[in-house]
VOBA-1610 file (N, C-alpha, C; in pm, whole numbers, padded with zeros to 5 digits, always signed):
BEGIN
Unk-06580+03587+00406Unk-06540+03638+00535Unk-06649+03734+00586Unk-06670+03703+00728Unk-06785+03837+00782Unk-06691+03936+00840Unk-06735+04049+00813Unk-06675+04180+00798Unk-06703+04247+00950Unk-06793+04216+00964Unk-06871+04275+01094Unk-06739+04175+01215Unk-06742+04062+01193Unk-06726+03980+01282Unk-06553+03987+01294Unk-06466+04034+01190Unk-06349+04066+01173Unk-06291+04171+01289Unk-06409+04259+01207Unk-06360+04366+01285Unk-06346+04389+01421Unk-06479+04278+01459Unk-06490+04363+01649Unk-06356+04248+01643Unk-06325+04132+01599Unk-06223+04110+01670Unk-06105+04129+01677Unk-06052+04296+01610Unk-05972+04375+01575Unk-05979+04462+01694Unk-06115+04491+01728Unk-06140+04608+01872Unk-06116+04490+01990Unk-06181+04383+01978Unk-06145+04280+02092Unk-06009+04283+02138Unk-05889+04228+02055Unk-05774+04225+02039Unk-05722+04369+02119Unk-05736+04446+02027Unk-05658+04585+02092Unk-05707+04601+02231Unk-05829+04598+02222Unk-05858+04647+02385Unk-05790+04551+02498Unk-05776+04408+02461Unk-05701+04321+02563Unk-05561+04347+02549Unk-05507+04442+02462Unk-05386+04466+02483Unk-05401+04606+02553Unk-05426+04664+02561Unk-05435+04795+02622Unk-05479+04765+02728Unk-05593+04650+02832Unk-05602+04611+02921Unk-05476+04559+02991Unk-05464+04489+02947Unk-05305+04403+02975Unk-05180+04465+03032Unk-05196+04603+02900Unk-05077+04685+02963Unk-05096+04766+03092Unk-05271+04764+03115Unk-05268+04864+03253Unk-05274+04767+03349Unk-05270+04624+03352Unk-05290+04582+03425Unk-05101+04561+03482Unk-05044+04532+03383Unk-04903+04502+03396Unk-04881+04629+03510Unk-04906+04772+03430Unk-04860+04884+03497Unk-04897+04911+03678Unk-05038+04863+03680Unk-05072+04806+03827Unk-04998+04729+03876Unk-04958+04598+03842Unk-04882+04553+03859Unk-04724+04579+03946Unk-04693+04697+03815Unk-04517+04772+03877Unk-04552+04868+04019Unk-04634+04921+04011Unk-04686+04997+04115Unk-04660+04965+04270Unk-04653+04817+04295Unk-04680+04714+04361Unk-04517+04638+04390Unk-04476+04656+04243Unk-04328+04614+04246Unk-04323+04518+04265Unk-04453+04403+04181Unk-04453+04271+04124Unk-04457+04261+04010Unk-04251+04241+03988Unk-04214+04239+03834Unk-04249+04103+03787Unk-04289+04025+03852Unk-04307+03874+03788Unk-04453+03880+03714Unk-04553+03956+03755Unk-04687+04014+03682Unk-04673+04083+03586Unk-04573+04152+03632Unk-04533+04257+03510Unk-04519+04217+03385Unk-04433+04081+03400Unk-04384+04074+03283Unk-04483+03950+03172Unk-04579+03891+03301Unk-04660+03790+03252Unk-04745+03907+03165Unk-04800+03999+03237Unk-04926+04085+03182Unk-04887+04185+03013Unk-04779+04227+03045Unk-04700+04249+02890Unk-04656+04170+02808Unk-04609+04023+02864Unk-04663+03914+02747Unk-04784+03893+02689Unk-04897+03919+02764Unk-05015+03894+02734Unk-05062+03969+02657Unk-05005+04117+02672Unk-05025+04236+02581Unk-04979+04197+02432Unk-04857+04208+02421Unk-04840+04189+02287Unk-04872+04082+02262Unk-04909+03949+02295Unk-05005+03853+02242Unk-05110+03901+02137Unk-05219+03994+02265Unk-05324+04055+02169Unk-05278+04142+02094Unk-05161+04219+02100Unk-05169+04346+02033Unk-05124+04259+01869Unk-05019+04141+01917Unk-05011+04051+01771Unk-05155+04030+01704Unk-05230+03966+01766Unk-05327+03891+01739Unk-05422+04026+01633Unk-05413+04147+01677Unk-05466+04278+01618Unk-05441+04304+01512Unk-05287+04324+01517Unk-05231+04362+01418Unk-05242+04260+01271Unk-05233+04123+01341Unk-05226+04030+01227Unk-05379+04030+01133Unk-05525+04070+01247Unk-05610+04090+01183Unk-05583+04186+01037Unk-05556+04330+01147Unk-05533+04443+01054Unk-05446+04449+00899Unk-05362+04344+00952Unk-05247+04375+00818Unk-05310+04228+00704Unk-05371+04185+00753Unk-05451+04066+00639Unk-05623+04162+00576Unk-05664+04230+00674Unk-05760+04344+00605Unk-05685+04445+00477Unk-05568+04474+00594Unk-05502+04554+00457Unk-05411+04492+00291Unk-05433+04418+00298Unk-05372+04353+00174Unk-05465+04264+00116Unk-05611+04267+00161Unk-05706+04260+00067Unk-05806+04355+00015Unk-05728+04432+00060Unk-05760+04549+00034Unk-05671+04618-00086Unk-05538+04576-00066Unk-05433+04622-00181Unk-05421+04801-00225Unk-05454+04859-00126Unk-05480+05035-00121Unk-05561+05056-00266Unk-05632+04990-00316Unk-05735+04999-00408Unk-05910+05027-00351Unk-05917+05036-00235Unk-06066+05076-00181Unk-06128+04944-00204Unk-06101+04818-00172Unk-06160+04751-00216Unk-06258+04658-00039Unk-06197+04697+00030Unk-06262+04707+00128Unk-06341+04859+00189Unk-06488+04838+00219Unk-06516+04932+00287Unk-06501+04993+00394Unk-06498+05151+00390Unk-06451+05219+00550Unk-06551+05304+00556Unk-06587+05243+00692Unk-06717+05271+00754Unk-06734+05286+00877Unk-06754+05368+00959Unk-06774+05402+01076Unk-06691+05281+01196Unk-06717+05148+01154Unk-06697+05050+01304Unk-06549+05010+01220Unk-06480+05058+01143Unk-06376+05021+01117Unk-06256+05171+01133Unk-06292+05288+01121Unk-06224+05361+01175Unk-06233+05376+01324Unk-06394+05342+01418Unk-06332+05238+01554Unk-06235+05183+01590Unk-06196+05104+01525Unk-06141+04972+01487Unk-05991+04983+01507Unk-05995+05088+01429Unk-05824+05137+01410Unk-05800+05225+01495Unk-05942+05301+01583Unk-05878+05409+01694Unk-05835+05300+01794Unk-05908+05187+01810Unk-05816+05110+01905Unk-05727+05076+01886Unk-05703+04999+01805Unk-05532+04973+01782Unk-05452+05067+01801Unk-05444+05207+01761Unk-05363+05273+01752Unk-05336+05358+01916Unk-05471+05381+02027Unk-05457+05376+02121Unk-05420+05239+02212Unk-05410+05130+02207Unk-05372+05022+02221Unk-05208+05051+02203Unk-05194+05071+02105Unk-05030+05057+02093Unk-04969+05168+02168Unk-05016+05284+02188Unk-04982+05433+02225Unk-04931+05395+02383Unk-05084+05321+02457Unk-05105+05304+02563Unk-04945+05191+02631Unk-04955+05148+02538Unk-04846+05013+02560Unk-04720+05050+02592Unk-04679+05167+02447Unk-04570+05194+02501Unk-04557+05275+02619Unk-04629+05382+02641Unk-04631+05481+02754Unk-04605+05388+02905Unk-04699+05291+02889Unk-04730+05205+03023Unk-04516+05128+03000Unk-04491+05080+02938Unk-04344+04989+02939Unk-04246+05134+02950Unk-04262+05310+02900Unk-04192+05399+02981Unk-04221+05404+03146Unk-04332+05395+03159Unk-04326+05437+03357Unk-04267+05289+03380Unk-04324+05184+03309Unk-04234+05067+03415Unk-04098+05083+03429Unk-04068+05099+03304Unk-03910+05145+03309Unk-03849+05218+03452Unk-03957+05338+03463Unk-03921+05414+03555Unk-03946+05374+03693Unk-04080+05337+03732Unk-04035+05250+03823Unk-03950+05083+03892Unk-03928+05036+03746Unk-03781+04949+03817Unk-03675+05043+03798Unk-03638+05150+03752Unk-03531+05268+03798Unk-03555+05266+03908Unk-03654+05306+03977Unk-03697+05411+04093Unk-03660+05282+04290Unk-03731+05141+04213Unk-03696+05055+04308Unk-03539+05042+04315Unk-03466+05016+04172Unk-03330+05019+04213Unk-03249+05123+04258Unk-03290+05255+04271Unk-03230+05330+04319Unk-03265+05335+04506Unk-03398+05305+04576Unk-03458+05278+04649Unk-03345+05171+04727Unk-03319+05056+04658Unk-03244+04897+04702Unk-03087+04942+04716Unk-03071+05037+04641Unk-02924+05094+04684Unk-02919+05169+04754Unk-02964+05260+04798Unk-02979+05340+04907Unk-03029+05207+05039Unk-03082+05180+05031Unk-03092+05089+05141Unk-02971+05014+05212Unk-02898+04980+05091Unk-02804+04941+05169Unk-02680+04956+05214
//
């Protein structure tokens, strides 16, 4: 396995999920939930696709050091872990703004 080549696609992954989710969040902004919900599928797609890297690194690894940690792999994991941070924060404001439209649609009428 190339190590180098693992990894960026561990940073690849996360970052298209953390893209995804701001794009979704643009999306609500707009109060096109049908984007919304395509672009947060798309998210956890990659954020799967990350994780599945990550958790097959970690179990050949077996918490024995048997993989090296080295600079582009604690990278690696700041994305993921901002990736996931980002995700949820972005699916709280959507929350809040489909609150905010339905309170908006009742008052309206």
């Amino acid at each position: 396995m190339d190590m180098e080549s693992t990894v960026m696609e561990l940073i690849i992954n996360a970052g298209e999920a953390r893209s995804y989710a701001m794009q979704a969040l643009r999306a609500a902004k707009q109060g096109n939930w049908t984007e919304v919900d395509q672009q947060l599928a798309e998210s956890s797609a990659a954020s799967k696709r990350a994780h599945d890297v990550q958790t097959m690194l970690i179990g050949m690894d077996e918490g024995c050091g048997k993989i090296p940690v080295n600079l582009i792999m604690v990278h690696a994991q700041d994305h993921i872990m901002t990736s996931m941070l980002a995700r949820e924060m972005v699916e709280e404001l959507i929350d809040v703004y489909r609150q905010r439209q339905d309170v908006q649609a009742a008052q309206a009428a």
